[in-house]
N, CA and C atoms as a LAMMPS dump frame, in Angstrom:
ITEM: TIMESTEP
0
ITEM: NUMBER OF ATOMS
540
ITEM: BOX BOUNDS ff ff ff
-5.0000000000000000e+02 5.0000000000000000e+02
-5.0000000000000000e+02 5.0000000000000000e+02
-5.0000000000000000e+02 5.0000000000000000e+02
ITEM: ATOMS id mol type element x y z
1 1 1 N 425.933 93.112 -90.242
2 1 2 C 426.747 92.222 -89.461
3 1 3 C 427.91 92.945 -88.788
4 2 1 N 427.848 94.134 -89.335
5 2 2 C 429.184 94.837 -88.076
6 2 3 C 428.878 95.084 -86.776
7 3 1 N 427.704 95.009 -86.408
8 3 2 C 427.152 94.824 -84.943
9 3 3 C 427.974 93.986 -84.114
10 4 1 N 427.881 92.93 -84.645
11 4 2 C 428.892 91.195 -83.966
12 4 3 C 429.844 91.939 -83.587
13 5 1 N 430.683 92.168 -84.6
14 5 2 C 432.119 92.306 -84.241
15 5 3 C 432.656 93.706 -83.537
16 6 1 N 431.995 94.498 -83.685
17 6 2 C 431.848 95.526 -82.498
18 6 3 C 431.645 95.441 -80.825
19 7 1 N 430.233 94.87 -80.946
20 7 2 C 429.835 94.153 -79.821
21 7 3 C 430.347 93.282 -79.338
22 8 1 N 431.615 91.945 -80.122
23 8 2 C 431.972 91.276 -79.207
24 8 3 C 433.933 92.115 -78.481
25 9 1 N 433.828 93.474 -79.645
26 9 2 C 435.577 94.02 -78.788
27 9 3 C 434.659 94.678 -77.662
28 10 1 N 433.684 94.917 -77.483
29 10 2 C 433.185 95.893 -76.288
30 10 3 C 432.962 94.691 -75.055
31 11 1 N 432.263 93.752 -74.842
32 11 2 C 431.949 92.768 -74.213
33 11 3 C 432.833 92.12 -73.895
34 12 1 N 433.987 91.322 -75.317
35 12 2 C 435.349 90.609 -74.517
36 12 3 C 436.226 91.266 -73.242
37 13 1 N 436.792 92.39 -73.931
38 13 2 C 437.305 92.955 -72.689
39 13 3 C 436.728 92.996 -71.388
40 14 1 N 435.587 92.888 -71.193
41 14 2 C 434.777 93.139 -69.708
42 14 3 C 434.17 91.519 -69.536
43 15 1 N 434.389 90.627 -69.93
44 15 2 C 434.243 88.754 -70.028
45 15 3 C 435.521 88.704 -69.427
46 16 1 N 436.771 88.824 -70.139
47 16 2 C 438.321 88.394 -69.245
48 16 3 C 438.392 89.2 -68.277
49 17 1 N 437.842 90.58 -67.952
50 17 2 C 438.082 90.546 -66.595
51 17 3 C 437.434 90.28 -65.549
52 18 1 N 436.308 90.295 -66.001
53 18 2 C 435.623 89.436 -64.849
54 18 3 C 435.689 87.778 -64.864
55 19 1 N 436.29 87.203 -66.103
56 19 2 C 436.765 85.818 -65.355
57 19 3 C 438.177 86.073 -64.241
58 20 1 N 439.099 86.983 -64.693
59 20 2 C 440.437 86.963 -63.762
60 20 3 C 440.134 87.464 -62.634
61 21 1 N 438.934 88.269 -62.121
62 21 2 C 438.675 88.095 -60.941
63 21 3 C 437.809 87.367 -60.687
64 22 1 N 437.212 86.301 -60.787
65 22 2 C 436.569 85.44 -60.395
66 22 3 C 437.775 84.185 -59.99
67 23 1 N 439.156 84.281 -61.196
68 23 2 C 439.672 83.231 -60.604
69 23 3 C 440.812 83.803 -59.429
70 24 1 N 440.936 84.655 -58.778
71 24 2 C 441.41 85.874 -57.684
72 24 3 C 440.016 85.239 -55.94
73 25 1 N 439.013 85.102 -56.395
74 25 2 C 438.047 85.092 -55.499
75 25 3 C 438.498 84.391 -54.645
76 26 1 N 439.24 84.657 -53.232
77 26 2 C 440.106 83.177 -51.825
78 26 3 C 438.239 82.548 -51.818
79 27 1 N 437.188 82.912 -51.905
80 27 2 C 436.173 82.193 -51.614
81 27 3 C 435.675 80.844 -52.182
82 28 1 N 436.486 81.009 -53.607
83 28 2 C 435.805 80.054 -54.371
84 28 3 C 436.484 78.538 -53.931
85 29 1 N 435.282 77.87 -54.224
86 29 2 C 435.541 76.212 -53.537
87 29 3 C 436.058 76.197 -51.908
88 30 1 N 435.087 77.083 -51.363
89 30 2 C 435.69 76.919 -49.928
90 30 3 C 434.072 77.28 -49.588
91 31 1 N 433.352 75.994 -48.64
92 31 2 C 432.642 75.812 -48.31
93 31 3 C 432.74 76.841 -46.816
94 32 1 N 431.156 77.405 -47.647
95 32 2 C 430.588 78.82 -45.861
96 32 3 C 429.74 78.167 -44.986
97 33 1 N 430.421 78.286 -43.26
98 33 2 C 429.878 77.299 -42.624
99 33 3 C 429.113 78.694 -41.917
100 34 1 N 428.844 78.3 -40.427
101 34 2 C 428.142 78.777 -39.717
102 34 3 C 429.251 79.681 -39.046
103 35 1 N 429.211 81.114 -38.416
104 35 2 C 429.946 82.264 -37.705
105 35 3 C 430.127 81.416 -36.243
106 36 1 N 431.001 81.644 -36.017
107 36 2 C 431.588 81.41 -34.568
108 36 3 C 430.7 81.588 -33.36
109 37 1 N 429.835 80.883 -32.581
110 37 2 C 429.187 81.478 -31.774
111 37 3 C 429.315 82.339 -30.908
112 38 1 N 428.044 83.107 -30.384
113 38 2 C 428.517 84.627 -30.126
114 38 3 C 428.823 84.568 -28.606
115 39 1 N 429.077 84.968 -27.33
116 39 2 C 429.1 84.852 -25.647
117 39 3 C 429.008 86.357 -25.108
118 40 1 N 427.994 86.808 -24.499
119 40 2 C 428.379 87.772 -23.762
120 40 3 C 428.741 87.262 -22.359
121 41 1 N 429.433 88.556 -22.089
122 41 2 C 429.761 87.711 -20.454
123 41 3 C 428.389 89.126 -20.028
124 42 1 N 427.785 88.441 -19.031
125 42 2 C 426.85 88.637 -18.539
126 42 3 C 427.152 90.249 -17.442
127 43 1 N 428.41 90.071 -16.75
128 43 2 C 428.55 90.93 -15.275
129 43 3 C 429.569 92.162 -16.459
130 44 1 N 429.44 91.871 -18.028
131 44 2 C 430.671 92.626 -18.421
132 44 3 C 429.779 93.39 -19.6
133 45 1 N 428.452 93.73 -19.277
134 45 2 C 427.827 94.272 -20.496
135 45 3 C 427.072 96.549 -20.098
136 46 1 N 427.914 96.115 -18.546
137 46 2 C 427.27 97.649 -18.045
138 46 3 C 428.73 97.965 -17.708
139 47 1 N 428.9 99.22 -17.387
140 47 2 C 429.83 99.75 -16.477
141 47 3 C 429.43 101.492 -16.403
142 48 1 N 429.017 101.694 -14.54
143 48 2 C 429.188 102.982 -14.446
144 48 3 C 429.798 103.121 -13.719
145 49 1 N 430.687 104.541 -14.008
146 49 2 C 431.736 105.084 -14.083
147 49 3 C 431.48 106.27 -13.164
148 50 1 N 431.928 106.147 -12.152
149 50 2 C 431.818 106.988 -10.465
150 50 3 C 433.078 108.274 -10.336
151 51 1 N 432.304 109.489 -10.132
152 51 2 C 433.917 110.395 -10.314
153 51 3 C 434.741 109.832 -9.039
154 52 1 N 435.724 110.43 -9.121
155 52 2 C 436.962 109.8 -7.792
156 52 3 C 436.681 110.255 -6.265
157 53 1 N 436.772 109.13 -5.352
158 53 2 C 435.987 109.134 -4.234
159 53 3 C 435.223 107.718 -3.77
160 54 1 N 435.016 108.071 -2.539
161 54 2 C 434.158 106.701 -2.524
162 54 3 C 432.793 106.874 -2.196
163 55 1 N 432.123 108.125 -2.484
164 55 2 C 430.787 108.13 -3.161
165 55 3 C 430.044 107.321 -4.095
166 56 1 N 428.979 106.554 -4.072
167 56 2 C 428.672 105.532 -5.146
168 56 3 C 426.916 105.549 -5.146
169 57 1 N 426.687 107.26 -4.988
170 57 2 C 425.061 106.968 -5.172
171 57 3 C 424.567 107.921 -6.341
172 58 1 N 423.717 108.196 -7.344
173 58 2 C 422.95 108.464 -8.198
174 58 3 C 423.892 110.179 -8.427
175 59 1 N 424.333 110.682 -7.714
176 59 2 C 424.968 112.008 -7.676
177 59 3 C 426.232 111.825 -7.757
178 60 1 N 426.43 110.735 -7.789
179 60 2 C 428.113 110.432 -8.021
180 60 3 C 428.476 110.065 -9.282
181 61 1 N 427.552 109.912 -9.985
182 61 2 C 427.63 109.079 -11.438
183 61 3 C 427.971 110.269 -12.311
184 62 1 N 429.505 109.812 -13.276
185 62 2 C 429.705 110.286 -14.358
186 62 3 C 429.156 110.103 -15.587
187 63 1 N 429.132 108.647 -16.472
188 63 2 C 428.251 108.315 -17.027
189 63 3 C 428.282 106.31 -16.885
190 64 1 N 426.797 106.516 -17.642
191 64 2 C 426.709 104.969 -18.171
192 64 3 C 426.885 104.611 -18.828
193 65 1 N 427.77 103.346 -19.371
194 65 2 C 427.417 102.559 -20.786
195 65 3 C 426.964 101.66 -20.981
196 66 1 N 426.529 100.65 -21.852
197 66 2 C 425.544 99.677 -21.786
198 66 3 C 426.076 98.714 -23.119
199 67 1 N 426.794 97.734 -23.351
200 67 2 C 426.763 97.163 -23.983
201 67 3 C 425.871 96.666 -25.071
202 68 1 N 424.987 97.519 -26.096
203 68 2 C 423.961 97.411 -26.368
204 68 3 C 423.312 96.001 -27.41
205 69 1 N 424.471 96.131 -28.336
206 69 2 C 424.18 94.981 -29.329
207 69 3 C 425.554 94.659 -30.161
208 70 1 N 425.721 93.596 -30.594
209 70 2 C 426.835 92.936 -31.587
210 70 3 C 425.883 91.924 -32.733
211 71 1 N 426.569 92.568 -33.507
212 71 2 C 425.897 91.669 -34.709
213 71 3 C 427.539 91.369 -35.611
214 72 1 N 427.742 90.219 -36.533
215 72 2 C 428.375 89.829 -36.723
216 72 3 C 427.777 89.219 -38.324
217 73 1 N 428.784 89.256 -39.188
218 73 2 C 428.478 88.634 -40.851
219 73 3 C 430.555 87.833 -40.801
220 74 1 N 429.847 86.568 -41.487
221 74 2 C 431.179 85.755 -41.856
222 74 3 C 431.46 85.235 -42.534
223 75 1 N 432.543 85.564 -43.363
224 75 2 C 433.306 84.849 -44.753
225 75 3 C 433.709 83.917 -44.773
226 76 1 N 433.969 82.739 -45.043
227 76 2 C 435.019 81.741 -45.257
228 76 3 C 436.33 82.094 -46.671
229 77 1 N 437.417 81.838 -46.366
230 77 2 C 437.788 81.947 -47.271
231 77 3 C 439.119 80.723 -47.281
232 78 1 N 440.301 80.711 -48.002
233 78 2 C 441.104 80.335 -47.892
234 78 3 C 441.952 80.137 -46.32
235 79 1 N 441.904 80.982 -46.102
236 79 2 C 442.857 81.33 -44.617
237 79 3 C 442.333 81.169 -43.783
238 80 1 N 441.243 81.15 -44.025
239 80 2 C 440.503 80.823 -42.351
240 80 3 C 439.015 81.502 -42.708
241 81 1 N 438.346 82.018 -41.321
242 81 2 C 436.797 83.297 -41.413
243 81 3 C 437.615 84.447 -40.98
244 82 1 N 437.125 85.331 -41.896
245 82 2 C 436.865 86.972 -41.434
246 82 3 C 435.223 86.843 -40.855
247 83 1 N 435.653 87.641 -39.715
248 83 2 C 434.947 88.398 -39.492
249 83 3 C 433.959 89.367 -38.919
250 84 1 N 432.759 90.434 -39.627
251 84 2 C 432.892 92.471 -39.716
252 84 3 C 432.204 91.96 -38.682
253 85 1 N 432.187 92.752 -37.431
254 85 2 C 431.58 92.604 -36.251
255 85 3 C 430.633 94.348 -36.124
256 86 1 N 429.751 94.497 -35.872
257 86 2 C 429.593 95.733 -35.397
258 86 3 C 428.968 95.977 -34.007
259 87 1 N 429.836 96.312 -32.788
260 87 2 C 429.232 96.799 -31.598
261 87 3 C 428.961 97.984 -31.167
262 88 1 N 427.759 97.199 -30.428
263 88 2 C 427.039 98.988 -30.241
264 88 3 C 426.806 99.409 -29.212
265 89 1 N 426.505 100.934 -28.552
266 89 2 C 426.5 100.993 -27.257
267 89 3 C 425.45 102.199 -27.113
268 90 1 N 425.452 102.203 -25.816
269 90 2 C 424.199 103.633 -25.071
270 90 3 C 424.687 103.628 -23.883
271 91 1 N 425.042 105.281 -23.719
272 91 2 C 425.847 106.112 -22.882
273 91 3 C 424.734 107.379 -22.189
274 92 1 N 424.926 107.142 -20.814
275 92 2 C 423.901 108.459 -20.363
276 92 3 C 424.603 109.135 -19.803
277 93 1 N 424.447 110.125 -19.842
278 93 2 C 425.393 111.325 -18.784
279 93 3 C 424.436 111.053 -17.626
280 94 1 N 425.754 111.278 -16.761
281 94 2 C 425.565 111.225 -15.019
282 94 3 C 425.849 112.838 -14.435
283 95 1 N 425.139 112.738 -13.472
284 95 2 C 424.613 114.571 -13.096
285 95 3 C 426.721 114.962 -12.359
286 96 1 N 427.118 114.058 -12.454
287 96 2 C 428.876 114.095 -11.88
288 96 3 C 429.976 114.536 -13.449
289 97 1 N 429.195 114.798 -14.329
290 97 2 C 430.028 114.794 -15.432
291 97 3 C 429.953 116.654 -16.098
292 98 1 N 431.222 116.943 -15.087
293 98 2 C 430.735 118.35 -15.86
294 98 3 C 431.656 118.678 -17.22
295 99 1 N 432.36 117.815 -17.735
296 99 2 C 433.216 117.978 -19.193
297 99 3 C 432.048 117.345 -20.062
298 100 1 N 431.452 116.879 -19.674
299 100 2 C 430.535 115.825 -20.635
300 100 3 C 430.913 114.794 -21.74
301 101 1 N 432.164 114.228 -21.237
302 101 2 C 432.782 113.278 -21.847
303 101 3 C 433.409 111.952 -21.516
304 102 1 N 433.567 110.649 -22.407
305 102 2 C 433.419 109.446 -21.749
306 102 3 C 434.405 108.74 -22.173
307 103 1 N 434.963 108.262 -21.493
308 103 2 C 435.842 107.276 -22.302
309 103 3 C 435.773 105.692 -21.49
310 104 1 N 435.886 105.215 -22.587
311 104 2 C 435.612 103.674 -22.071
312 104 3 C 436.713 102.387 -22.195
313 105 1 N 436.48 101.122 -22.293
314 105 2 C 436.971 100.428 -23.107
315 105 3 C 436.307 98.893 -23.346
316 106 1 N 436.23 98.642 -24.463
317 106 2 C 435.562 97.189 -24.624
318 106 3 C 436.513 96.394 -25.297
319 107 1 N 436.437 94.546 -25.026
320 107 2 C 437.299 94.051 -25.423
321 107 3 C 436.339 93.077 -26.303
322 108 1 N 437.383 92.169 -26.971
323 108 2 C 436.645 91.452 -28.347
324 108 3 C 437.896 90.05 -27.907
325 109 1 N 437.103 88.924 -27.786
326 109 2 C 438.068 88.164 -27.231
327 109 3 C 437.734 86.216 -27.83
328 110 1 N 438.663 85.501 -28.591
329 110 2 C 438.192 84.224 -29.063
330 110 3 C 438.544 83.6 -28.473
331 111 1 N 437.418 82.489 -28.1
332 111 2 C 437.879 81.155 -27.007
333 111 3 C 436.984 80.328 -27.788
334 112 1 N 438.537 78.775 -27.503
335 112 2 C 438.131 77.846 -28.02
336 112 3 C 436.981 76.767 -27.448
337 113 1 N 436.451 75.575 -28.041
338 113 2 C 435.352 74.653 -27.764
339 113 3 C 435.723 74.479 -26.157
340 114 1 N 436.823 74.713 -25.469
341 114 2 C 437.256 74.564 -24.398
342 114 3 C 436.742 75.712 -23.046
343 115 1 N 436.352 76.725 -23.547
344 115 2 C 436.52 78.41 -23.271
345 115 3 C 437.658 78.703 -23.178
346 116 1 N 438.837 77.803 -23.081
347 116 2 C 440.224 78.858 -23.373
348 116 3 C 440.303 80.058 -24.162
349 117 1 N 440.754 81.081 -23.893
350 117 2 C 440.593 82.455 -24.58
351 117 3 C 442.076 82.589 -25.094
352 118 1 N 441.859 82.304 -26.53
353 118 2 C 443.034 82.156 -27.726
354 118 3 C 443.365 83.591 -27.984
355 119 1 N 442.492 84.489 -28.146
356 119 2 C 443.266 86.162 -28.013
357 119 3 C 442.29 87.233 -27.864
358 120 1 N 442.678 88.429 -27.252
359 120 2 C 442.146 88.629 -26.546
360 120 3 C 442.145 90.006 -27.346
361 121 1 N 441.289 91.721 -27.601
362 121 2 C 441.634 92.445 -27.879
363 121 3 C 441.176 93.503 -27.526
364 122 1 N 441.791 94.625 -27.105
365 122 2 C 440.651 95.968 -26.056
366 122 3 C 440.779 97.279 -27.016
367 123 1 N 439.953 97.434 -27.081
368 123 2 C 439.436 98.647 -28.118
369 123 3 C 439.339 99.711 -27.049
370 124 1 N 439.54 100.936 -27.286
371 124 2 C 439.198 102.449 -26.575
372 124 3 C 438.291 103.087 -27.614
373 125 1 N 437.03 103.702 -26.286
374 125 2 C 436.186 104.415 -26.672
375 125 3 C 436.234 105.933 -26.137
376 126 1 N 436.238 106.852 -26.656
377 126 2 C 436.181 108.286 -26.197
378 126 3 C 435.298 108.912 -26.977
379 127 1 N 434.383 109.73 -25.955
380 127 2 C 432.651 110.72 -26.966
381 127 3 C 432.67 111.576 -26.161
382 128 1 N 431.819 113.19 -26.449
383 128 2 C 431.93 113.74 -25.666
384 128 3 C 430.513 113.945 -26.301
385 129 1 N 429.598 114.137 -25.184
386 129 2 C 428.445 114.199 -25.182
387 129 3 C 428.1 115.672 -25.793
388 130 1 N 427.135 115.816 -26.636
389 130 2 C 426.567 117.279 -27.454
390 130 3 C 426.003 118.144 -26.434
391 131 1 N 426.408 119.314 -26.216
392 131 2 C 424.978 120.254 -25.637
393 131 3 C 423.742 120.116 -25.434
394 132 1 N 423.264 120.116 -24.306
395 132 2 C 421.795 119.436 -23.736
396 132 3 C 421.377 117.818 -24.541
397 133 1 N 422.409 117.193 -24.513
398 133 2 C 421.961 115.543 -24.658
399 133 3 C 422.428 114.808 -23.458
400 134 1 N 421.75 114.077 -23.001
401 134 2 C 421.873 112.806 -22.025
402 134 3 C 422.218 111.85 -22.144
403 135 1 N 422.073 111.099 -23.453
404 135 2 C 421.674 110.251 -24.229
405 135 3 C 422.292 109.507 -25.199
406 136 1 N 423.386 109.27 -26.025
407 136 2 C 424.193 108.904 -27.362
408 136 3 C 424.237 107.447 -26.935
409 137 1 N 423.809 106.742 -28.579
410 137 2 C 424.183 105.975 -29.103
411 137 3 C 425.395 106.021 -29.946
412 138 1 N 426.887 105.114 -29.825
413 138 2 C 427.154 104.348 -30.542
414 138 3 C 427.794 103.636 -30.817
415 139 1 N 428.41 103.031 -32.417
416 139 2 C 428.578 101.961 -33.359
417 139 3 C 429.995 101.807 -33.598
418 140 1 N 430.688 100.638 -32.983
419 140 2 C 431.813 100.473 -33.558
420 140 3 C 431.692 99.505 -34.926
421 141 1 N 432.891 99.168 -35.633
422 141 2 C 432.683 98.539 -36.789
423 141 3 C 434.073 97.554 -36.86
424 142 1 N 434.512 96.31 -36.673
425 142 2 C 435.752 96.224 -36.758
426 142 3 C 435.775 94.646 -37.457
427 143 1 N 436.666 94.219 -37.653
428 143 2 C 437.103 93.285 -38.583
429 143 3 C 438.036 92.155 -37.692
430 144 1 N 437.911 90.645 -37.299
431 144 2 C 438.384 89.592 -36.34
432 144 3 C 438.416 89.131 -37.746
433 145 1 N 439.759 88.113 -37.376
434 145 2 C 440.126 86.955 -38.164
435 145 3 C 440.228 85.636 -37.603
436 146 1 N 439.772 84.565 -37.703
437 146 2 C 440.329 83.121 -37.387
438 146 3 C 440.897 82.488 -37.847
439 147 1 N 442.289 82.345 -37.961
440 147 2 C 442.857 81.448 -39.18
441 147 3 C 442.557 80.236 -38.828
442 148 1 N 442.127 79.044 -39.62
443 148 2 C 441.763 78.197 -40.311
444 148 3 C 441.878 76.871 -41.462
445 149 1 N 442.079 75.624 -40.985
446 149 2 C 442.757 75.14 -42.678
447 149 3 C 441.064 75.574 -43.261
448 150 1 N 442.02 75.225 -44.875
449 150 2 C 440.724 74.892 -45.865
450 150 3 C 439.125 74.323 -45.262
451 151 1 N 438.461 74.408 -45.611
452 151 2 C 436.975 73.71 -45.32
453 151 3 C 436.886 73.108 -43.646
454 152 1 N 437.441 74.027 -43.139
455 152 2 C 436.9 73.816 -41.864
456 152 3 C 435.925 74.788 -40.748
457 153 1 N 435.174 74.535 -40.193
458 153 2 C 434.36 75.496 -39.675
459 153 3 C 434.469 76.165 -38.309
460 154 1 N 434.642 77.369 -38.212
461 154 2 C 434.756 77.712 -36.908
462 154 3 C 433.486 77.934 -35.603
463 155 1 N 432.981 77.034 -36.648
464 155 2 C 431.688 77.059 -35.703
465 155 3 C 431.651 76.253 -33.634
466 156 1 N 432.946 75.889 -33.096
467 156 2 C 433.394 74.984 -32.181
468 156 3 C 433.936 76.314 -31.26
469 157 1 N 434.206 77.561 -32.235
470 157 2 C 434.847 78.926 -31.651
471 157 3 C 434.019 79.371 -30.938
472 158 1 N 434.177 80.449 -29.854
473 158 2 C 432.952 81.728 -29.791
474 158 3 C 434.028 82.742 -29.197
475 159 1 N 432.888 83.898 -29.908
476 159 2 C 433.219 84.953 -29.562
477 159 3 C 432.452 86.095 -28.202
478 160 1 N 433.684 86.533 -27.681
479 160 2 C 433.067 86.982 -26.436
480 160 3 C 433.666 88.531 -26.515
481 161 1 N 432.084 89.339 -26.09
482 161 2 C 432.557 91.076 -26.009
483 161 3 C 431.97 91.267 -24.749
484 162 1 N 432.48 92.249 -24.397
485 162 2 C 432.088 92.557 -22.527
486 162 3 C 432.856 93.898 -22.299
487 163 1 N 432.673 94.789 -21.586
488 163 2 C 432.844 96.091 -21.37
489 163 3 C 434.604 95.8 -20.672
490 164 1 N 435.908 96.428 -20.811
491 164 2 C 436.798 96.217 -20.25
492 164 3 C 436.363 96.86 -18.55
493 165 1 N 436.529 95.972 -17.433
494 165 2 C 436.466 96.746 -16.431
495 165 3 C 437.529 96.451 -15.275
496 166 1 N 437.178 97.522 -14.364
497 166 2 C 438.198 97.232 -13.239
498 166 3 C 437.702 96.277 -12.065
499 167 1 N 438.405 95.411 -11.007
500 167 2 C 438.07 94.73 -10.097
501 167 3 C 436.807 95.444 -9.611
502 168 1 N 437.07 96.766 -8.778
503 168 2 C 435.867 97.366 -8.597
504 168 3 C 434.297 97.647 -9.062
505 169 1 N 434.593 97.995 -11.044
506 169 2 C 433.557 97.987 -11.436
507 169 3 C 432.84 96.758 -11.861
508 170 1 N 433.563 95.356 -11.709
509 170 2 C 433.418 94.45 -12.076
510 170 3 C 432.464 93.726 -10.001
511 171 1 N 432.867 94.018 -9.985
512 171 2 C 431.926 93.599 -8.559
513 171 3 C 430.833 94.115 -7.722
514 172 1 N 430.749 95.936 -8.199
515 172 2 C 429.714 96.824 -8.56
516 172 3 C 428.588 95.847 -9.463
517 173 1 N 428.821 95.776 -10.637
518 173 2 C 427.977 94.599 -11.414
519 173 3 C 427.082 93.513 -11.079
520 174 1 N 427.958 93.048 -10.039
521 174 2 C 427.729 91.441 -9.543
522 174 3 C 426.673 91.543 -8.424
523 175 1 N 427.215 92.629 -7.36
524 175 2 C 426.01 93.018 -6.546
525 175 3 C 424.732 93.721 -7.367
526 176 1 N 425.063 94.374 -8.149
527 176 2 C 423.093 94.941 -8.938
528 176 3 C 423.062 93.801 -9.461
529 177 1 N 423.718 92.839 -10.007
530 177 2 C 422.959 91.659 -10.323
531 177 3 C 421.862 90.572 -9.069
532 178 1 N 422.871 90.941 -8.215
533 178 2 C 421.764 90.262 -7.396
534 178 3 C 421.022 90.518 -6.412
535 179 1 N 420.668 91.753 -6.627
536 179 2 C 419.76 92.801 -5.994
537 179 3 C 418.694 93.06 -7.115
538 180 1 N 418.589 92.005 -8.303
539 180 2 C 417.91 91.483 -9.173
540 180 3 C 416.667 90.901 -8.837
């Protein structure tokens, strides 16, 4: 019978602490609804990037980027939803890029059931392309909050990512769109 009482000083200690973090958990009794719906803006998912000049044909190109994918996971908790977003991208070198490097910018932006855009946020991207590659993929990783009362769902939200661009490259866009 000294088994018991061995076994229960080894086990208690690791029982109270995993009840005191269980009662620590902002999740518990807070109902997980559905993630904020997602929006791309459509004219804001390319942008190429022309060296300086008003050259704008296939020999002028520094590089491309491409808004590739966003995937999104969401918590409920006390305070509102977190949440981990990961966007992704694909970049080609343009025959105009002799540093072989890119810098970009993409924004991450919440608008309400209204589309009012409640806040807005621009991330910078800088890569410099490897020796004889054309080609790179990648992956940002970042973390949005919605504050929230208790048990309510931000599912009425959406979220919108789109390449930051300028008037110019933003109307560049609009015409290959409709030469579609």
């Amino acid at each position: 019978m000294r088994f018991a009482p061995r076994f229960l000083r080894l086990i208690l200690p690791l029982a109270l602490v995993g009840a005191a973090l269980a009662a620590c958990d902002s999740t518990r009794g807070v109902t997980q609804y559905a993630c904020p719906r997602f929006g791309g803006l459509e004219t804001a998912t390319q942008q190429v990037k022309f060296r300086p000049g008003d050259g704008k044909d296939l020999t002028d190109v520094m590089y491309m980027v491409r808004l590739d994918s966003v995937q999104r996971k969401c918590q409920y908790d006390k305070n509102g939803v977190a949440i981990e977003m990961s966007v992704g991208f694909a970049l080609e070198l343009g025959p105009a890029n002799p540093d072989r490097n890119a810098t970009f910018q993409y924004f991450v932006a919440i608008a309400d059931a209204d589309s009012n855009v409640m806040a807005k946020e621009v991330f910078p991207v800088t890569l410099a392309f490897p020796a004889n590659v054309g080609y790179v993929e990648k992956k940002d990783v970042l973390d949005q909050r919605i504050p929230l009362p208790v048990n309510r769902s931000a599912s009425a939200y959406q979220i919108l990512v789109g390449l930051q661009l300028t008037e110019a490259e933003l109307e560049y866009n609009r015409q290959a769109q409709l030469k579609r």
